[in-house]
N, C-alpha and C positions, 0 to 999 in steps of 0.2 A: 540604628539609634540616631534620633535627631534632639540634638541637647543647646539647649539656653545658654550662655554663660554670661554674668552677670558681674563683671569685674570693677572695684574699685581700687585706685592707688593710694600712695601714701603724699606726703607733702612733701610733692615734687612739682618742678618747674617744666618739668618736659610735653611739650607738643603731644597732640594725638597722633601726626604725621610723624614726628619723630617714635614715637610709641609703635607705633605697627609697622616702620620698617626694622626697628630693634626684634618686636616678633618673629618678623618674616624672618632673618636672620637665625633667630632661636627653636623655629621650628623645624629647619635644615638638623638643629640636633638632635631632635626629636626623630624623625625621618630616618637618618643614618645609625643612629642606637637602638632604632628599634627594629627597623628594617620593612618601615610603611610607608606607602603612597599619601602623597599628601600636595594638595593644591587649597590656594589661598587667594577669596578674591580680594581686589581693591576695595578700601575700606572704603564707607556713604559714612556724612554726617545728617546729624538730623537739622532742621531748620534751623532750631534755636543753638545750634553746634555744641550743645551739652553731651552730648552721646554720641556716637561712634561706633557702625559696627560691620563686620566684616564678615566673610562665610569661609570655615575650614571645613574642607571633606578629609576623612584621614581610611585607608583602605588596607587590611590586612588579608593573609591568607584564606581566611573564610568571616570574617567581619568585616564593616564598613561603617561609617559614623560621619554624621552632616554637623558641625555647631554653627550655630550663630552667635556668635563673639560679638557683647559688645565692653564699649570700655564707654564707664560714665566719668565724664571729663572734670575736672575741678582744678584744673593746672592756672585756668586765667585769675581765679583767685588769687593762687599761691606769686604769681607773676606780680598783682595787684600790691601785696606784703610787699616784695622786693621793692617798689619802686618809691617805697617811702624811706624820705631822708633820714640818715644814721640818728639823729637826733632825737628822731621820733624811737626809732624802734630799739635802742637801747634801751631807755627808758619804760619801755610797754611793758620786755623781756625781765625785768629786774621789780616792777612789779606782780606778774607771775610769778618771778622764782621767789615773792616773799609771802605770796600768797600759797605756793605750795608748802614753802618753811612752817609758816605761822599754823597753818593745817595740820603739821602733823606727817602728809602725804610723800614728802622727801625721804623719812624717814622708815616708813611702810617703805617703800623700795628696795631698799638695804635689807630689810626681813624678806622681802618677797626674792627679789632677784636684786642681789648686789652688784652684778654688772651691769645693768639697765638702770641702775641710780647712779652711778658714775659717767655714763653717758649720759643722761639728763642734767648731772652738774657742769659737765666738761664743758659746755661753750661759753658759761659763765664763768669757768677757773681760768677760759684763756679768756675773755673780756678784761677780767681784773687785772692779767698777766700782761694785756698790752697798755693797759691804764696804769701801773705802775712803772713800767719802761717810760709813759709819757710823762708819767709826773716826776720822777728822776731829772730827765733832761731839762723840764722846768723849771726846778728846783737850781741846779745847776747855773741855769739862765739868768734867776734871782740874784746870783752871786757876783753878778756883772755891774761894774760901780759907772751905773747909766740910766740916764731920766728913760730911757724904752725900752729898760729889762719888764717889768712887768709885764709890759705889754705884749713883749715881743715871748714871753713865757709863757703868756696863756694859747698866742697864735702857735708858737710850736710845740708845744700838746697837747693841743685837739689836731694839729695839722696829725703829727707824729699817731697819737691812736687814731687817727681813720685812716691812714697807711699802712697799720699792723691790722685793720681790721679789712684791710682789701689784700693786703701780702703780707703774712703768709693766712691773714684767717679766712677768704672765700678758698686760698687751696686745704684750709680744714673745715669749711663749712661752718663756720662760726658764728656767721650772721645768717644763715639758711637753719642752723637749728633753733639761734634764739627765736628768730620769728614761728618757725614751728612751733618752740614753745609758748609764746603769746597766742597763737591760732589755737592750740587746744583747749587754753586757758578761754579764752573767751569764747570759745564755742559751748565750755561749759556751764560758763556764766550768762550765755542767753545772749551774748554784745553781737553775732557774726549773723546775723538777719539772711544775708548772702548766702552763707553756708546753710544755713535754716533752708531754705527756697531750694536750693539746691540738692538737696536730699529729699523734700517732696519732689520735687521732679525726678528723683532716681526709683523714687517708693510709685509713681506711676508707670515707670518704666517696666518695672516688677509686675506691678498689675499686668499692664498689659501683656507683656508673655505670657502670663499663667492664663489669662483669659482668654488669649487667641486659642487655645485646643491645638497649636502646631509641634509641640515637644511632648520629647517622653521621659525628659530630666529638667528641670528649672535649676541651674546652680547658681549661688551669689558669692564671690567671691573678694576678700578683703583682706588684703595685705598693708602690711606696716597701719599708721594711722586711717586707712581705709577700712581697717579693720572693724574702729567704731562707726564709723559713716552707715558700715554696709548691714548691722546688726541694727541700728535706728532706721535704713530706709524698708529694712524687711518690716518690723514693728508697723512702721506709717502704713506700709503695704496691708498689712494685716489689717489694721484700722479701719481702711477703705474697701475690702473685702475678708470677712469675718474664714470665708470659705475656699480662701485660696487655696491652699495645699490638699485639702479634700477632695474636691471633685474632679482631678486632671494630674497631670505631673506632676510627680516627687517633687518638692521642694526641698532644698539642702544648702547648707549655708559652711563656707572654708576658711577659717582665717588663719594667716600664715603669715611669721614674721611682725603678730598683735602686737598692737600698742593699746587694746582695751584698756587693762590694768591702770596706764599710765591717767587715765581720768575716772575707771573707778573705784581707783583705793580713794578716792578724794572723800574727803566728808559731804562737800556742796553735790557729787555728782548725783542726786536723788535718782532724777529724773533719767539717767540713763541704764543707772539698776533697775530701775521699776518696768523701763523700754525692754529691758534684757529679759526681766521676768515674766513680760507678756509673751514675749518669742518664745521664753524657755513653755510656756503653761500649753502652747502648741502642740499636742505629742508628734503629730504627723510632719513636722519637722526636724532632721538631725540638722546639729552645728556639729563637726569636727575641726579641729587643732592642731595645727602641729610646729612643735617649737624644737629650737636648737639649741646646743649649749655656745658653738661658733658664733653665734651671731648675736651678738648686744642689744640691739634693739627691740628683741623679746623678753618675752617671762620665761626663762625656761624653768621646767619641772615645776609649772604651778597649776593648779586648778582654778581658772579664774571665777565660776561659780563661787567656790565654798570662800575665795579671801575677800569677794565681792559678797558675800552671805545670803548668795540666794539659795545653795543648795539647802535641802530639807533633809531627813533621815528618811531612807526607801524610793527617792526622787532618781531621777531616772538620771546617768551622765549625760550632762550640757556643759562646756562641752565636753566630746571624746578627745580627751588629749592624747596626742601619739608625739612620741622623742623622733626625732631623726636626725641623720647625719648629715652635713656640708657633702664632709669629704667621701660619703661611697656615693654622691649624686657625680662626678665629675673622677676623669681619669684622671693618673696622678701627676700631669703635668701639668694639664689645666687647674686643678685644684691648688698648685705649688704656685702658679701666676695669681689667684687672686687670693689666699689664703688670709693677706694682711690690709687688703681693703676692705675698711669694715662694710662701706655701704654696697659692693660687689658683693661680699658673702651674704648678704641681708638681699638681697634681690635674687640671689640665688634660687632662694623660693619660688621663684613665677620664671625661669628661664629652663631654659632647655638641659637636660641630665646628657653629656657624653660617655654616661654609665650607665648599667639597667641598674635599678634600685626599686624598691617599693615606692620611695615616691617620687614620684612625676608630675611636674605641672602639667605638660599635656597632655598627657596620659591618662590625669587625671579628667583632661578638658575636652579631649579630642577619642581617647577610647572608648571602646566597646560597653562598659559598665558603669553604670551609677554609681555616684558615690558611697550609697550606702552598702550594694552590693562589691564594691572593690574591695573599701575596709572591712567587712564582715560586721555590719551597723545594722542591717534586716536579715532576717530566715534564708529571702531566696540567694544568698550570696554563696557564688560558684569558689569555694577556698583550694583548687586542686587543680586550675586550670594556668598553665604556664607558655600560653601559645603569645606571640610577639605582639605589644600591644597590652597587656594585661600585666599586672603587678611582679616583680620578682622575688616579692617577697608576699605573702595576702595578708599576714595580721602585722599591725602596724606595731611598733613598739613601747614598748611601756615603760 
């Protein structure tokens, strides 16, 4: 088996170099829970250092499997957000959240998944929460019978909230999600030109594998907000050849730990339902799902088709959503260490199981099977076969 993998993140700040020594790491528990050989070379960047990719062999008792991993980068973006001053990016975040209000869309969350709308509110309930703290002590300040109360009121509450909003809110991510949410928001709205650029260069990356003829699997895989990226850069892909998934390797498309939903329950997101509906009108494409109830920053137990209104009556599942579990991916004492970090159990998706379970991120990336034949999504799918490397479970759950 020599397979593709075509992975996109979520909006994160992290390096590519920090990224593939994290894998190296996560592949050790891959290795050890399954009980396979596994070498991993040094990761090449491309020219333009958008992409990133690296070669895992993975070798079992009568199987072996070549991937080309690559990871398409968008982290100097996300770097580029940070570096703009608090004054800018509250402001950006607070017109998103009233344009998701005024929409409707905040509200669609709460019907869909009601813990993925309280993590969408939450870094705005602590903005307010430290913006009240500031204007307290202002207030306070007022009350000082002196020609530079004023003054001195306004300097220590904007001093005071950008000190709750560097301690304790960078240790809760509070300005790392508003900006997220400003980033999806204008990615929807058409404003991130960068981002736009950036996904046709992921959607030729695509091409190109599928056109080299060197694999016998194309996977694209999209976690957290990568999740959308990676479903628009398949589309562009398709665009620019009509005939990619027909004449060479499976093409198959993973998202895990989706933040889809989150731009298209939106009324404005036209344009990325219609992307989804060209992908979906593909047959010789599976997209598979899979969400959790752990983890917040998903849909769990949704069809994002049918709340997105592309499915039809007799339309084929797009995607196959399967449930799965945090806790049977991870033994019980490792699952007791990261249980209560949300954004650990949310990453847990794409690391390494120190448990057999059905699913595996590398397992799914690095073994023996396709992914349509792992999940039982095509005919030729081996549902009986329990040798190390292979699922421990074959049909995913529902």
């Amino acid at each position: 088996m020599h397979r593709c993998v075509l992975y996109l993140g979520g909006y994160d700040p992290v390096t590519p170099e920090k990224f593939f020594r994290r894998q190296a790491r996560e592949i050790g528990h891959y290795r050890d829970t399954w009980g396979v050989e596994t070498s991993v070379s040094p990761p090449e960047k491309a020219a333009d250092g958008h992409v990133w990719r690296t070669e895992i062999t993975s070798k079992g008792d009568d199987w072996s499997s070549r991937t080309d991993f690559r990871l398409l980068a968008w982290d100097d973006l996300v770097k580029g957000d940070f570096a703009r001053p608090i004054w800018q990016r509250v402001p950006l975040s607070l017109g998103v959240l009233a344009d998701f209000l005024v929409s409707g869309t905040v509200f669609r969350y709460f019907f869909a998944a009601w813990r993925f709308a309280l993590y969408f509110i939450a870094p705005f309930i602590f903005s307010l929460a430290f913006l009240l703290v500031a204007a307290f002590v202002a207030a306070e300040i007022l009350h000082w019978q002196h020609w530079s109360a004023p003054l001195l009121a306004i300097v220590a509450g904007l001093a005071i909230y950008a000190g709750l909003m560097r301690f304790p809110g960078d240790r809760w991510f509070v300005s790392h999600l508003l900006d997220a949410r400003t980033f999806m928001g204008e990615y929807m709205r058409g404003c991130r030109a960068d981002m736009t650029a950036r996904v046709d260069r992921f959607a030729d990356e695509i091409v190109e594998a599928a056109q080299s003829g060197r694999f016998d699997e194309i996977l694209i895989v999209g976690h957290s907000q990568g999740s959308v990226f990676a479903l628009e850069a398949l589309e562009r892909a398709l665009a620019r050849d009509s005939d990619l998934a027909r004449r060479g390797a499976p093409v198959a498309i993973m998202t895990v730990g989706s933040c889809v939903l989150q731009l298209g329950l939106h009324p404005a997101a036209k344009q990325l339902r219609a992307r989804i509906a060209r992908v979906q009108a593909e047959a010789s494409i599976e997209w598979i799902e899979f969400q959790a109830l752990t983890d917040v920053v998903n849909f769990y137990k949704t069809d994002p088709a049918r709340l997105m209104r592309l499915a039809k009556p007799g339309s084929r599942p797009f995607p196959h959503v399967s449930m799965v579990r945090i806790r049977e991916m991870l033994a019980p004492d490792d699952y007791s260490r990261i249980r209560n970090s949300l954004f650990r159990v949310h990453y847990q998706f794409v690391m390494g199981n120190t448990r057999r379970y059905f699913y595996d991120f590398f397992s799914i990336c690095c073994g023996p099977l396709r992914l349509g034949d792992r999940f039982s999504l095509t005919p030729s799918a081996n549902t009986n076969d329990k040798r190390p490397g292979f699922p421990a479970r074959d049909l995913p759950e529902t």
